[in-house]
N, CA, C and O of each residue as an XYZ file, in Angstrom:
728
protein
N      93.564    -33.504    150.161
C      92.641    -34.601    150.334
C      93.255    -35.850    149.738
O      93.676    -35.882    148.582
N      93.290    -36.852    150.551
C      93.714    -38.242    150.164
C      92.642    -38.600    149.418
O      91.609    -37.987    149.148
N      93.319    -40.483    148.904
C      92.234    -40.516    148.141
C      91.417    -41.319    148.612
O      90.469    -41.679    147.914
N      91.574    -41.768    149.831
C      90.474    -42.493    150.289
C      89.425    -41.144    151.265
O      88.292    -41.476    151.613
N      89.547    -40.805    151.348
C      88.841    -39.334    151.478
C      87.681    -38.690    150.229
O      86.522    -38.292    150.347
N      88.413    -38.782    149.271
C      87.415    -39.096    148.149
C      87.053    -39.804    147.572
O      86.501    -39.659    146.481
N      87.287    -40.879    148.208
C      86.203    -42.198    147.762
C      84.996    -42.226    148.508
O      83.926    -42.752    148.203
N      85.360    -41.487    149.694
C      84.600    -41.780    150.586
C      83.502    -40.322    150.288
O      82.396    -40.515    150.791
N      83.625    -39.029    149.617
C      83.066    -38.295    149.311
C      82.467    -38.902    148.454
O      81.266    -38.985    148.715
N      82.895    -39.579    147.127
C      82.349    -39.539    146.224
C      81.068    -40.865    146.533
O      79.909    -40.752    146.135
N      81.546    -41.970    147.244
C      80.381    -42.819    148.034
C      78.939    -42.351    148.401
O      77.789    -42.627    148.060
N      79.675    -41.363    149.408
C      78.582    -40.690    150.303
C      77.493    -39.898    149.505
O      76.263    -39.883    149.546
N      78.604    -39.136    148.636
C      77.295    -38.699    147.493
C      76.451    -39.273    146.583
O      75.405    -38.770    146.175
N      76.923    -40.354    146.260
C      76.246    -41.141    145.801
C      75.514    -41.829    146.466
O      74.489    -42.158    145.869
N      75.619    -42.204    147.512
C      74.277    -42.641    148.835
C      73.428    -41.827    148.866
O      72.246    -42.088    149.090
N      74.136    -40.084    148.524
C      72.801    -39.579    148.704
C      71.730    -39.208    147.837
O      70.609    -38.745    148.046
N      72.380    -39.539    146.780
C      72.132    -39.348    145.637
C      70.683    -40.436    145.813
O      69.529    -40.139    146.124
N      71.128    -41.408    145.567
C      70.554    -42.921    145.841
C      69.120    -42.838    146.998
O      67.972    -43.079    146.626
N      69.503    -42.439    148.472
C      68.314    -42.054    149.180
C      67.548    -41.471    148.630
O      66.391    -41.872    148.506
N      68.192    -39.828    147.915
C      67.154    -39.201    147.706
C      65.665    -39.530    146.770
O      64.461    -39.401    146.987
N      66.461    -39.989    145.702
C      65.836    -40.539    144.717
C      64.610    -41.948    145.232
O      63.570    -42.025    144.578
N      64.821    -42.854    146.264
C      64.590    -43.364    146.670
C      63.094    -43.017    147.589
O      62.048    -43.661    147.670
N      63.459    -41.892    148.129
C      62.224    -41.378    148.924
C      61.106    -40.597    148.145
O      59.904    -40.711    148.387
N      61.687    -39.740    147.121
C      60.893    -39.467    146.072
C      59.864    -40.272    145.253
O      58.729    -39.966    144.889
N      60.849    -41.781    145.006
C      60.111    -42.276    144.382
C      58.968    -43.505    145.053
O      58.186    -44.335    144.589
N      59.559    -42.893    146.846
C      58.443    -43.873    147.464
C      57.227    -42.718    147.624
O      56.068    -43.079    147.421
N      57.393    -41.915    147.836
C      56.408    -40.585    147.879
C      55.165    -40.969    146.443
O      53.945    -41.104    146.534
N      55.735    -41.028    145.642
C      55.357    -41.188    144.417
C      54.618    -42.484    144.761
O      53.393    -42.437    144.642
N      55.131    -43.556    145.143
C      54.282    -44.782    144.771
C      53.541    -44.513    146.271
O      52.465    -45.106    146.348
N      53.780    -44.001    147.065
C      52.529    -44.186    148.453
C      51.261    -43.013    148.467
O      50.434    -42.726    149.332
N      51.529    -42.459    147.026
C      50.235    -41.130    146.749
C      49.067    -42.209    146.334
O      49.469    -43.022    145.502
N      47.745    -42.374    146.732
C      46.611    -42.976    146.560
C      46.154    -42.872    145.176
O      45.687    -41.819    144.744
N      46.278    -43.991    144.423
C      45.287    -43.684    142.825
C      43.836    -43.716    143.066
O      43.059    -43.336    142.189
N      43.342    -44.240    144.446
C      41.403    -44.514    143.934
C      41.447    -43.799    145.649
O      42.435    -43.873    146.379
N      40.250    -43.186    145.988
C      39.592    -42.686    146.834
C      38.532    -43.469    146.418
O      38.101    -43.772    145.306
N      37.980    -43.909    148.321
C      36.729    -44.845    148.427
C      35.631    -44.018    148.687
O      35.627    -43.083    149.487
N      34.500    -44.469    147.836
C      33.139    -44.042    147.718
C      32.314    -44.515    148.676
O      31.805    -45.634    148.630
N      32.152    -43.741    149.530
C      31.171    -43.842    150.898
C      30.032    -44.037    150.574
O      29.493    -45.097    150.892
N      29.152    -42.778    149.638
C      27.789    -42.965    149.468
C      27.673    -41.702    148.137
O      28.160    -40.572    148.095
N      26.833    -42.439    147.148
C      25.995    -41.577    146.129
C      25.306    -41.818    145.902
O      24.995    -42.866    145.336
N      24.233    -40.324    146.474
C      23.156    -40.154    146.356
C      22.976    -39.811    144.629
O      23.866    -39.579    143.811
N      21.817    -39.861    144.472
C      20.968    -39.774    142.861
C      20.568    -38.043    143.327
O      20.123    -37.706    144.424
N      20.924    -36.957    141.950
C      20.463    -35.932    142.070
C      20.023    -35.855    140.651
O      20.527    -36.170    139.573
N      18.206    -34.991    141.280
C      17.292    -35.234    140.586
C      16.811    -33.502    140.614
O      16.613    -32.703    141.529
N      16.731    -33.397    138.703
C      16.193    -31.829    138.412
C      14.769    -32.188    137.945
O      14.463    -33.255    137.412
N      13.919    -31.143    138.219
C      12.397    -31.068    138.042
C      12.475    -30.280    136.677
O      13.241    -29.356    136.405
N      11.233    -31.019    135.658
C      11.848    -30.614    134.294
C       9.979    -29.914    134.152
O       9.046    -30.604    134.563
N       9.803    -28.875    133.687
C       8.483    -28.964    133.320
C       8.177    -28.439    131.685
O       8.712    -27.526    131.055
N       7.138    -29.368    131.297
C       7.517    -29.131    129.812
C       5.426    -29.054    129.511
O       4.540    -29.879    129.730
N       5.415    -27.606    128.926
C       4.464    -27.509    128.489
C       3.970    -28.150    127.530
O       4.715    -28.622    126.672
N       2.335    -28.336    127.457
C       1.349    -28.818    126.372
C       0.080    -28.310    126.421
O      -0.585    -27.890    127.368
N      -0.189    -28.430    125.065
C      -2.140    -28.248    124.834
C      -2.688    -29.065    125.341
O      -2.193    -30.047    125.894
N      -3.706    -28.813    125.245
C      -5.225    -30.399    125.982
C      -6.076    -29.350    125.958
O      -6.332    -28.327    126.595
N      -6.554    -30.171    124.662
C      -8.030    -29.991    124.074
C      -9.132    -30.758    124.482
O      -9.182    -31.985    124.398
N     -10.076    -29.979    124.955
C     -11.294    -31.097    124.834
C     -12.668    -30.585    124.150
O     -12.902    -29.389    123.975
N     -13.368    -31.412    123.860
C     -15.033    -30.910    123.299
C     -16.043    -30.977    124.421
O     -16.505    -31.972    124.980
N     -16.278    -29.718    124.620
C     -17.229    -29.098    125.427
C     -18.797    -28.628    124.535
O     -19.024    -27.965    123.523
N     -19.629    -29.349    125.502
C     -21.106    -28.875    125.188
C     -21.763    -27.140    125.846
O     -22.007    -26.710    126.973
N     -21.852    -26.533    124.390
C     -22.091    -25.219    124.632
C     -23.867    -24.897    124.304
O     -24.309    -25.024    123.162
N     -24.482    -24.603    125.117
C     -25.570    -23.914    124.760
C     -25.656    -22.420    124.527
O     -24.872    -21.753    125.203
N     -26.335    -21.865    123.827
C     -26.312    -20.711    123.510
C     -28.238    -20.285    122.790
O     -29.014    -21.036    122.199
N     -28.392    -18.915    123.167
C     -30.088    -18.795    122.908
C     -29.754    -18.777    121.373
O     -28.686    -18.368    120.916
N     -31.026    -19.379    120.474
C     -31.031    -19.584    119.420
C     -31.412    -18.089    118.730
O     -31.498    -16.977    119.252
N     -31.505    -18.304    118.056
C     -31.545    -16.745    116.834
C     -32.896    -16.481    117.132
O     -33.611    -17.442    117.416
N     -33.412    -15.241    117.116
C     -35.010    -14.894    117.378
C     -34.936    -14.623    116.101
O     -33.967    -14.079    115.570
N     -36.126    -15.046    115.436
C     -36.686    -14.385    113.472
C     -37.962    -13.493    114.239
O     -38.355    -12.654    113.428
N     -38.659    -13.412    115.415
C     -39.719    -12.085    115.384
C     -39.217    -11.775    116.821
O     -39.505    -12.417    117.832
N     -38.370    -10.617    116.734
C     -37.638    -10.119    117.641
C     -38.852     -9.031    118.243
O     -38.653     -8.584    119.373
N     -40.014     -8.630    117.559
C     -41.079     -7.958    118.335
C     -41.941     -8.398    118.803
O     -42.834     -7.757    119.357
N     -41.879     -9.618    118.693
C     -43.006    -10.494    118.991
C     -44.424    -10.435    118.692
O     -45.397    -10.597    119.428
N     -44.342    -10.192    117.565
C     -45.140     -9.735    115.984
C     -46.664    -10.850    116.395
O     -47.846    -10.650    116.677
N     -45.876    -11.896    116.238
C     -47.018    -13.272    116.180
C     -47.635    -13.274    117.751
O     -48.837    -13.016    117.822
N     -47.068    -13.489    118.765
C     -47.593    -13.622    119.916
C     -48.386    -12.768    120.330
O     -49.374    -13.079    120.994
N     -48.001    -11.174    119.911
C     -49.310    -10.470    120.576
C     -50.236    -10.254    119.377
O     -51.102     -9.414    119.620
N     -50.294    -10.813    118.072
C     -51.240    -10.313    117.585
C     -52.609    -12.002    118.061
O     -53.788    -11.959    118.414
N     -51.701    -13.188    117.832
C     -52.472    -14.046    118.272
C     -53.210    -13.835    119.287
O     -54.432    -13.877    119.141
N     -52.455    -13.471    120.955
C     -52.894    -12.911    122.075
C     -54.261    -11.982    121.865
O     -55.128    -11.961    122.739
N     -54.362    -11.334    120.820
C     -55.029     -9.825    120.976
C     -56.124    -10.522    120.300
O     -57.232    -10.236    120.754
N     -56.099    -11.729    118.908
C     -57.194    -12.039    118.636
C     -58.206    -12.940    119.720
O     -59.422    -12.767    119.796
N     -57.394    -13.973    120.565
C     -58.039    -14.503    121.168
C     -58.570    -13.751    122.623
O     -59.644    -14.078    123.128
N     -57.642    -12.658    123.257
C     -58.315    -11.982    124.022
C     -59.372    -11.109    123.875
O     -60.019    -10.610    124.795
N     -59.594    -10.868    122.212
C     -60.895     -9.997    122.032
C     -61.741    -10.883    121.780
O     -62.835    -10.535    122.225
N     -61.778    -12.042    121.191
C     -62.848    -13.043    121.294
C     -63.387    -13.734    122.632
O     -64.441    -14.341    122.819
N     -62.336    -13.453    123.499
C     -62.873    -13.798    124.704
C     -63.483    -12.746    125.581
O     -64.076    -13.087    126.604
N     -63.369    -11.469    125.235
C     -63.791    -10.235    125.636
C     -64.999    -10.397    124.914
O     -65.971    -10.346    125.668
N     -65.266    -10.562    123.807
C     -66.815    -10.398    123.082
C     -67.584    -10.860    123.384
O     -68.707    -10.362    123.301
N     -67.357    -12.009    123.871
C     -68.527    -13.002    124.850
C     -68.905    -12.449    126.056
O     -70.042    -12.659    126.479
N     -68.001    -11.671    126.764
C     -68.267    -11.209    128.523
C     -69.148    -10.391    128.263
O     -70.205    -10.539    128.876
N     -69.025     -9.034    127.092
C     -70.156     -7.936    127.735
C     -71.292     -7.830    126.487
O     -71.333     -8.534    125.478
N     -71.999     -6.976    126.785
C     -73.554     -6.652    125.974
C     -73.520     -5.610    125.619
O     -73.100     -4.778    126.423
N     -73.952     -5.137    124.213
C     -74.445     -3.792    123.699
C     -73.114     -3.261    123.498
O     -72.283     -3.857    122.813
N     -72.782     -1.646    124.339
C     -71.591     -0.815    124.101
C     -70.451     -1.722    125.049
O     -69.274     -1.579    124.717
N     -70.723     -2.570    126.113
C     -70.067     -2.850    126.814
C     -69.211     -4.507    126.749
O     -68.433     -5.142    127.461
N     -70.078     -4.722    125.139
C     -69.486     -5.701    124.107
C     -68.157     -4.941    123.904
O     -67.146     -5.210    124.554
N     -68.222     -3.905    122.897
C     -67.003     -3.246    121.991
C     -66.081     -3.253    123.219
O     -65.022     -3.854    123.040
N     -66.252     -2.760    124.308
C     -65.233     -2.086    125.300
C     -64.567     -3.453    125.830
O     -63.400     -3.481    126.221
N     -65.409     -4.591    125.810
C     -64.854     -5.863    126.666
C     -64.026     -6.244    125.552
O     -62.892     -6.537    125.929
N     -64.172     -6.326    124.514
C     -63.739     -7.044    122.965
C     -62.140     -5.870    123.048
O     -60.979     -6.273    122.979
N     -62.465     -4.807    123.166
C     -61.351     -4.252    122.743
C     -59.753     -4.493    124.231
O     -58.566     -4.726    124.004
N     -60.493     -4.293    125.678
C     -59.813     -4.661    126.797
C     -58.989     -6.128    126.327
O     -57.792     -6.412    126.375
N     -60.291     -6.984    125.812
C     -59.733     -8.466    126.172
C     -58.529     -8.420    124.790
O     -57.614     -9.239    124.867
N     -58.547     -7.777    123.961
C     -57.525     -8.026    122.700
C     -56.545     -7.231    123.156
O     -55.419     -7.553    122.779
N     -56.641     -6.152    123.957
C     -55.256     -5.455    124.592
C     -54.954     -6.539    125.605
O     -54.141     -7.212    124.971
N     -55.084     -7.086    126.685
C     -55.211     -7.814    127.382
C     -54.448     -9.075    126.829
O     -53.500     -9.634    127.381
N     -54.860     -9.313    125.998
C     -54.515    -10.815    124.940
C     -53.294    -10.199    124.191
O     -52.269    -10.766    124.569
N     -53.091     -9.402    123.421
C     -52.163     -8.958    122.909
C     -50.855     -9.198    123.908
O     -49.915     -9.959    123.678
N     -51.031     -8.371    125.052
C     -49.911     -8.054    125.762
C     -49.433     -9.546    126.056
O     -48.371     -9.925    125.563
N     -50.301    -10.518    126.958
C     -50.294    -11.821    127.310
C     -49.364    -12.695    126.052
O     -48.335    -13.351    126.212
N     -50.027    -12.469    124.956
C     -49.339    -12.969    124.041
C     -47.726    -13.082    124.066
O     -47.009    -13.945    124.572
N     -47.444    -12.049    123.432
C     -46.337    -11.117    123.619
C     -45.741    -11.492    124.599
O     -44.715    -11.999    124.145
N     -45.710    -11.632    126.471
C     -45.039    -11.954    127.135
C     -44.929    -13.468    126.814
O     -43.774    -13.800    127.079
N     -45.601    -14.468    126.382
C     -45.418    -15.587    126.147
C     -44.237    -16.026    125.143
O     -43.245    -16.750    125.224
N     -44.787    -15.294    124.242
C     -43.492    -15.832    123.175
C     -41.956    -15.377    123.663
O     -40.946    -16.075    123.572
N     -42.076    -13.622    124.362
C     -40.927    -13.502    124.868
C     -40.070    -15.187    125.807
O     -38.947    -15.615    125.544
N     -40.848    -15.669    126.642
C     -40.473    -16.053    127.656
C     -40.168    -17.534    126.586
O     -39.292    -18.331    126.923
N     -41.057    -17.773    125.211
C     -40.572    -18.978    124.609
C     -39.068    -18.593    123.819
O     -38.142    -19.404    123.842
N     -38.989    -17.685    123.347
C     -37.676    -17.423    122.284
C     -36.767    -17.304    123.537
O     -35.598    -17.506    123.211
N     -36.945    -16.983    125.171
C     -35.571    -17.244    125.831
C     -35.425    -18.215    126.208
O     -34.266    -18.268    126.618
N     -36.003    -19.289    126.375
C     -35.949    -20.899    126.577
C     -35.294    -21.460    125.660
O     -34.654    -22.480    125.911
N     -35.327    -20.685    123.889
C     -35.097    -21.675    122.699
C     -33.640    -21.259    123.043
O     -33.296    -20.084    123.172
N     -32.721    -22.452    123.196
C     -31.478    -22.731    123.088
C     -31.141    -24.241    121.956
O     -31.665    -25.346    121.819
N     -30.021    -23.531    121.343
C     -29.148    -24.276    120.616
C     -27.871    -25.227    121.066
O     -26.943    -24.419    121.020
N     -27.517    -26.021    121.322
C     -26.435    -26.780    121.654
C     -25.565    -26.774    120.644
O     -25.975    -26.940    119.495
N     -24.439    -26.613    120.873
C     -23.758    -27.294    119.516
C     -22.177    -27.436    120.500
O     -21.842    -26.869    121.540
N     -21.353    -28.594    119.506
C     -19.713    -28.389    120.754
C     -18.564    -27.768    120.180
O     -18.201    -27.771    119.004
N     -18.105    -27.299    121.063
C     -17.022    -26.145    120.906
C     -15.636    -27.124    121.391
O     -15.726    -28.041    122.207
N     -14.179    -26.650    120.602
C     -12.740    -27.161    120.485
C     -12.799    -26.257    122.135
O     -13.810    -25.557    122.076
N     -12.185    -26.075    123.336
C     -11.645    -25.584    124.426
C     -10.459    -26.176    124.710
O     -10.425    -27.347    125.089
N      -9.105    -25.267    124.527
C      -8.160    -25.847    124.701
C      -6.959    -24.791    125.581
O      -6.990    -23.564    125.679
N      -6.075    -25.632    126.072
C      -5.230    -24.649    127.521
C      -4.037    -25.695    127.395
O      -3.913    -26.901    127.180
N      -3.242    -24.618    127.637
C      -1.752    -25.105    128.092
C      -1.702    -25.553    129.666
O      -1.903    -24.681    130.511
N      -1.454    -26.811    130.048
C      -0.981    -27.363    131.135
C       0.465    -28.263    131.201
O       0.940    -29.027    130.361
N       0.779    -28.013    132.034
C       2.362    -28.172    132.491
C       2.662    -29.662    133.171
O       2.175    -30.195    134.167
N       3.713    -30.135    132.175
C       3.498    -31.266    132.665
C       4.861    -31.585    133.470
O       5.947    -31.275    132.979
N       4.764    -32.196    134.682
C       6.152    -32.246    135.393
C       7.008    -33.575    135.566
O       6.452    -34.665    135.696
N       7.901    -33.481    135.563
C       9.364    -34.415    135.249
C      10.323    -34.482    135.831
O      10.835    -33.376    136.005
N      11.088    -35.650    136.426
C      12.664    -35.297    136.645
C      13.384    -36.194    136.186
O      13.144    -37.390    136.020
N      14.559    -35.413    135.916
C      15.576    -35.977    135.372
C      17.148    -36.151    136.404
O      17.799    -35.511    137.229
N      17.159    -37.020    135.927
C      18.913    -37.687    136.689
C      19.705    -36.455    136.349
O      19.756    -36.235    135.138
N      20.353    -35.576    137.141
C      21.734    -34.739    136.355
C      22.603    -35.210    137.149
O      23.434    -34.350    137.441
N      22.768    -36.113    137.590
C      24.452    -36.520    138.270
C      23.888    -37.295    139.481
O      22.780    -37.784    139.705
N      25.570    -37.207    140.507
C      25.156    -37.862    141.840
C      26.103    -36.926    142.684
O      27.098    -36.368    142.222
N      25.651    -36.828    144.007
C      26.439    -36.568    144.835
C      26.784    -37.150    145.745
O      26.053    -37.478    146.679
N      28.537    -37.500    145.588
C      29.298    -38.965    145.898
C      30.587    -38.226    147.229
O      31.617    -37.671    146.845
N      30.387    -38.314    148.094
C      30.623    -38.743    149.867
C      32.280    -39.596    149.469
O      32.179    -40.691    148.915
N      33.439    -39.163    149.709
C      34.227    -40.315    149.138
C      35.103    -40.244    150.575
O      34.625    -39.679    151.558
N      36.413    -40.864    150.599
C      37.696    -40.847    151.731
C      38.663    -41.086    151.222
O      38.723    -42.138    150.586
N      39.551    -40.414    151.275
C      41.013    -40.211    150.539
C      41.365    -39.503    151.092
O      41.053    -38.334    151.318
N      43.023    -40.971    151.780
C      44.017    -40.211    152.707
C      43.536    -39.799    154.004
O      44.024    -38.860    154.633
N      42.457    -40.599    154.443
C      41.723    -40.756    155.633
C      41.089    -39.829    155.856
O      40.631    -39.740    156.996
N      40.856    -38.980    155.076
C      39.799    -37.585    154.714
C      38.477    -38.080    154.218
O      38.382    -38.991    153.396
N      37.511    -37.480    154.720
C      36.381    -37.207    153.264
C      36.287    -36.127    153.061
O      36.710    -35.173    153.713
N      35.635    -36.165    151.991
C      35.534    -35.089    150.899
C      33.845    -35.334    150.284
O      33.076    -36.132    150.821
N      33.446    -34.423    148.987
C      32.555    -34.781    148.585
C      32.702    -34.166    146.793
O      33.626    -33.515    146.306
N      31.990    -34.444    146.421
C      32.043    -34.200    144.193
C      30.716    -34.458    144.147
O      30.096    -35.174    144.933
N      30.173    -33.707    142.967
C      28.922    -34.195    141.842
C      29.785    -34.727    140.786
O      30.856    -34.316    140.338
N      28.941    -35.910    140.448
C      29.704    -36.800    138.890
C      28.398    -36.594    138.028
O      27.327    -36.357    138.587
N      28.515    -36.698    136.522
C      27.503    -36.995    135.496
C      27.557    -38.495    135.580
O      26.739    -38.945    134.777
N      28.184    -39.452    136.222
C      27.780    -40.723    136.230
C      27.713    -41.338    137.254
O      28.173    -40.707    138.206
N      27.219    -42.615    137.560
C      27.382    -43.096    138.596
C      28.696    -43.871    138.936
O      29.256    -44.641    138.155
N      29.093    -43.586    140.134
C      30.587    -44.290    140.728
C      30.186    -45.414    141.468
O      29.185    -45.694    142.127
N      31.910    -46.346    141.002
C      31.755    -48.029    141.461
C      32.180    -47.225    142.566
O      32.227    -46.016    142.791
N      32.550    -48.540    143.346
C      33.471    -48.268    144.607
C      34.324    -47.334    144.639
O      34.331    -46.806    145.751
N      35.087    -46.863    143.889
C      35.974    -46.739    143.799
C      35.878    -45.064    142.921
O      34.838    -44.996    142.266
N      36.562    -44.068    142.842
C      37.203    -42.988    141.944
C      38.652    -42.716    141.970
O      39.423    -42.412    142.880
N      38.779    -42.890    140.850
C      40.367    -42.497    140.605
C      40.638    -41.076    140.952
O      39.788    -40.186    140.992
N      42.067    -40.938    141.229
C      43.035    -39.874    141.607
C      44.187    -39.563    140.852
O      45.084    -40.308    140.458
N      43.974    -37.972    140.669
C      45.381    -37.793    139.659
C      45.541    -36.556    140.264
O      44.816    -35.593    140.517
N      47.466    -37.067    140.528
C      47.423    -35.650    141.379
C      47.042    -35.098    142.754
O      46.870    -33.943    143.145
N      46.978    -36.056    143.245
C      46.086    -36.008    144.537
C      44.472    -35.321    144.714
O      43.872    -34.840    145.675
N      44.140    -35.534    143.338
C      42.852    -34.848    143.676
C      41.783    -35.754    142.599
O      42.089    -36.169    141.481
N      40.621    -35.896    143.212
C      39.619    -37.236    142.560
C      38.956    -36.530    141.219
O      38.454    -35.411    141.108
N      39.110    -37.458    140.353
C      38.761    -37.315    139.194
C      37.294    -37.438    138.930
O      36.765    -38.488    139.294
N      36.607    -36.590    138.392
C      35.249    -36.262    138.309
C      34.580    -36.558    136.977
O      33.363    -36.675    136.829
N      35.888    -36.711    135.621
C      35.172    -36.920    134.516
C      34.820    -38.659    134.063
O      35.503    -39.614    134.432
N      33.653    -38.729    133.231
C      33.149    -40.487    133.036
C      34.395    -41.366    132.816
O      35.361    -40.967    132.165
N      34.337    -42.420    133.313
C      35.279    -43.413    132.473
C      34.925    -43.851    131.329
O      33.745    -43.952    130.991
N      36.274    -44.273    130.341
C      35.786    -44.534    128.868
C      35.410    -45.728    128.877
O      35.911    -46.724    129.400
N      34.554    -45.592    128.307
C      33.750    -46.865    127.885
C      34.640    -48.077    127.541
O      35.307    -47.816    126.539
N      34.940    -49.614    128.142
C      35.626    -50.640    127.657
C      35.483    -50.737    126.118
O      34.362    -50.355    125.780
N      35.978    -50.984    125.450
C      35.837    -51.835    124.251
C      36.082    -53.366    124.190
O      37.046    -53.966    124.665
N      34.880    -53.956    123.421
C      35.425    -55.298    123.918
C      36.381    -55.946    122.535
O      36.952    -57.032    122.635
């Protein structure tokens, strides 16, 4: 081999040297850093978070009976039905009316007061309280529609995206951007 023969090797390799490197590093700069954001939607979780709720409720209830035999009503009953029996009849048929009208009166009695001690009600208000569910939603991300490399594609983010999401690697980056400092 002459030596212009290997100049001309050693040229050539170095041209190719030179291309190669060249196309690599256009590869490199023509890979996309931002994929464009078509559309993000807001995604929304239903949160439900229990509570008490109390309120004061008006309770009636029958009041306490103190003559649960109804002691007073039929004896009242029995006096005034035998006094009203004593007047109706004559002679033996006095005693018999006197004694009818105080059974008579007795019993009368007696159903009366029954029917008053179930009327007697007490009011008083009562705490009533229940767990009800109260419902909520919350933001957990978005789901963001993008195009990169004349593709779309799609991602959930925890934040909302500008125009724009960055690319590393050829593939769109999903975590927040850091906060500027000013």
């Amino acid at each position: 081999m002459d030596k212009s023969m290997m100049k001309g090797v050693v040229v050539g390799g170095i041209a190719m040297v030179v291309l190669g490197a060249g196309a690599v590093g256009y590869q490199t700069l023509a890979k996309p850093k931002f994929a464009e954001v078509v559309t993000a939607k807001e995604v929304f979780e239903v949160v439900v978070t229990p509570r008490e709720q109390c309120d004061d409720v008006q309770v009636q209830k029958q009041a306490p009976v103190k003559d649960q035999n109804r002691i007073a009503g039929t004896a009242i009953g029995a006096v005034a039905g035998g006094l009203l029996g004593s007047t109706v009849g004559g002679g033996k048929g006095k005693t018999a009316a006197t004694v009818v009208g105080a059974a008579a009166g007795g019993y009368a009695g007696n159903q009366v007061q029954k029917n008053m001690q179930r009327k007697d009600v007490t009011t008083t208000t009562e705490r009533r309280c229940r767990t009800v569910q109260d419902k909520s939603q919350k933001l957990v991300g978005y789901n963001v529609t993008y195009r990169l490399d004349g593709k779309q594609g799609s991602v959930r983010t925890s934040f909302k995206p500008g125009p724009t999401l960055p690319v590393k690697d050829g593939q769109v980056v999903t975590t927040p951007p850091e906060p500027t400092k000013s």
